[in-house]
C-alpha positions in Angstrom: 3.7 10.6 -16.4 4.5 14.7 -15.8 7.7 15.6 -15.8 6.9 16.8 -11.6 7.3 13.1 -11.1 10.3 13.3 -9.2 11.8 11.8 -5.9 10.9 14.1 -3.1 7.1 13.7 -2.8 5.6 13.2 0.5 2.1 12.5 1.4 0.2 11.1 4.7 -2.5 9.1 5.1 -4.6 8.9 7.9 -7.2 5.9 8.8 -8.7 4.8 11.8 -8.6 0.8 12.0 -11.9 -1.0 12.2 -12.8 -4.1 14.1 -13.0 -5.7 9.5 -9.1 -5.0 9.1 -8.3 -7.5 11.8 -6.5 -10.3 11.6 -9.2 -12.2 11.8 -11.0 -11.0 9.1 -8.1 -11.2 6.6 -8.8 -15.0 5.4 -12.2 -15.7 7.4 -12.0 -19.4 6.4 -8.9 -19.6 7.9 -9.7 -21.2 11.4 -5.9 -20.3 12.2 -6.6 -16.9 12.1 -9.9 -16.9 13.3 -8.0 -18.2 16.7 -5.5 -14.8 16.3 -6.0 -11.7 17.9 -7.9 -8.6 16.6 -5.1 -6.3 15.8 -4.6 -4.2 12.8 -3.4 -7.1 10.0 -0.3 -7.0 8.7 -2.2 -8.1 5.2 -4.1 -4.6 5.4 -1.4 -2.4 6.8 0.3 -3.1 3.6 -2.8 -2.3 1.3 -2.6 1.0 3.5 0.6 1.6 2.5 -0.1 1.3 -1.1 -3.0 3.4 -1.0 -0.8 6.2 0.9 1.7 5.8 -2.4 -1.0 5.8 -4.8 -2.3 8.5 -3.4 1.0 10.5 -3.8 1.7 10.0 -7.1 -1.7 10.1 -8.9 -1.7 14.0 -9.9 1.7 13.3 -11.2 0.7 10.9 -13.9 -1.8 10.5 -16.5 -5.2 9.2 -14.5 -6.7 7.1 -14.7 -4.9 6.1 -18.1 -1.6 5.4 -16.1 -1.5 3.7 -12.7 0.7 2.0 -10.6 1.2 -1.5 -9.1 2.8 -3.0 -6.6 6.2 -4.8 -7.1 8.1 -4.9 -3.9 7.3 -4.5 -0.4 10.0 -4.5 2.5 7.9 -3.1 5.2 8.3 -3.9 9.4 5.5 -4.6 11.7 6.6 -3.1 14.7 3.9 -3.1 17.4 0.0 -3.7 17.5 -2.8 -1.7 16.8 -6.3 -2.6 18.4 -9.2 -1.6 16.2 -10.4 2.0 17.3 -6.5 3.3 16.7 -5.7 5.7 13.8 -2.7 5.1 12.0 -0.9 7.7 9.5 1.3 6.5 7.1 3.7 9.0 5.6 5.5 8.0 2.6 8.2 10.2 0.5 9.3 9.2 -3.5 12.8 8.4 -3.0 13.7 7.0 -6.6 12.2 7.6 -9.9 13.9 5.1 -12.5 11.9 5.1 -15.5 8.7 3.6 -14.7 9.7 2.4 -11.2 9.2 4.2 -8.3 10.8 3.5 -4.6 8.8 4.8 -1.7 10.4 5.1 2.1 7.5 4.4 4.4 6.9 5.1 8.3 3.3 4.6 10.2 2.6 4.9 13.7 -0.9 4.6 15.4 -0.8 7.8 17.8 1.6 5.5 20.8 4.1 3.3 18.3 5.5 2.8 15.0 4.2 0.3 13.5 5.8 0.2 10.6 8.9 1.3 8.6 10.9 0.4 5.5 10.2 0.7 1.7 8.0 -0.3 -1.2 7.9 -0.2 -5.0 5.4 0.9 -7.2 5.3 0.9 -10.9 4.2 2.6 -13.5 1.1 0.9 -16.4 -0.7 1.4 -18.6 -4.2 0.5 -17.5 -5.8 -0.6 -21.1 -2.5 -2.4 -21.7 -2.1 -4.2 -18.0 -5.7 -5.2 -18.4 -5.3 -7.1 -22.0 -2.6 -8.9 -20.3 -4.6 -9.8 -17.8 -7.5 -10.9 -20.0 -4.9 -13.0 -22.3 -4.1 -14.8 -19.0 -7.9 -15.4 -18.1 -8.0 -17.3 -21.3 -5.8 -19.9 -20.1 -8.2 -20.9 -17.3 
């Protein structure tokens, strides 16, 4: 990581919800939610959310070489968003401890918030995250 990774880095992300982020189409064999209604998923907002942080913090470290993964995530969903909306996610690097990272997060969809609170990110080593993951595979 560059020594510019430091807490005060904001980014936005903007993305206009399609009918496939629904909450029916987060577990399609899930008759459950097939019966739910199609609003924005809570499941994707948070993958949004991740990207919007990834996104913040990739010229500040060592690319694709170093990446970051998701660890914590205390995020609100405030409102619904039907498909057709676009939602912008603003994040800003509150917290650089070492290799963790601590992200405040706020989206709204153009008429609510939908979302607000905080998530973690930290910082791997990609060839070394994916021999772990490999050594695990091996146990299958």
């Amino acid at each position: 990581m560059k020594e510019s990774l430091q807490p005060g880095i904001q980014h936005q992300l903007k993305y206009r919800v399609p009918v496939h982020k629904t909450v029916p189409a987060l577990f399609p064999e899930s008759p459950e939610f097939q019966a739910m209604p199609e609003v924005f998923a809570t499941g994707f907002m948070v993958g949004l959310v991740e990207w919007t942080c990834i996104q913040a913090v990739n010229p500040y470290l060592d690319w694709p070489r170093e990446q970051t993964v998701g660890v914590h995530v205390n995020l609100s969903h405030e409102a619904p968003t039907p498909p057709g909306l676009e939602v912008t996610v603003r994040v800003k690097l509150v917290e650089v401890d070492g290799r963790r990272l601590v992200f405040e997060v706020k989206a709204d969809d153009g008429v609510d918030v939908i979302c607000r609170g905080t998530h973690e990110r930290f910082i791997i080593n990609f060839d070394r995250f994916m021999q772990k993951v490999a050594s695990k595979r091996e146990m299958i």
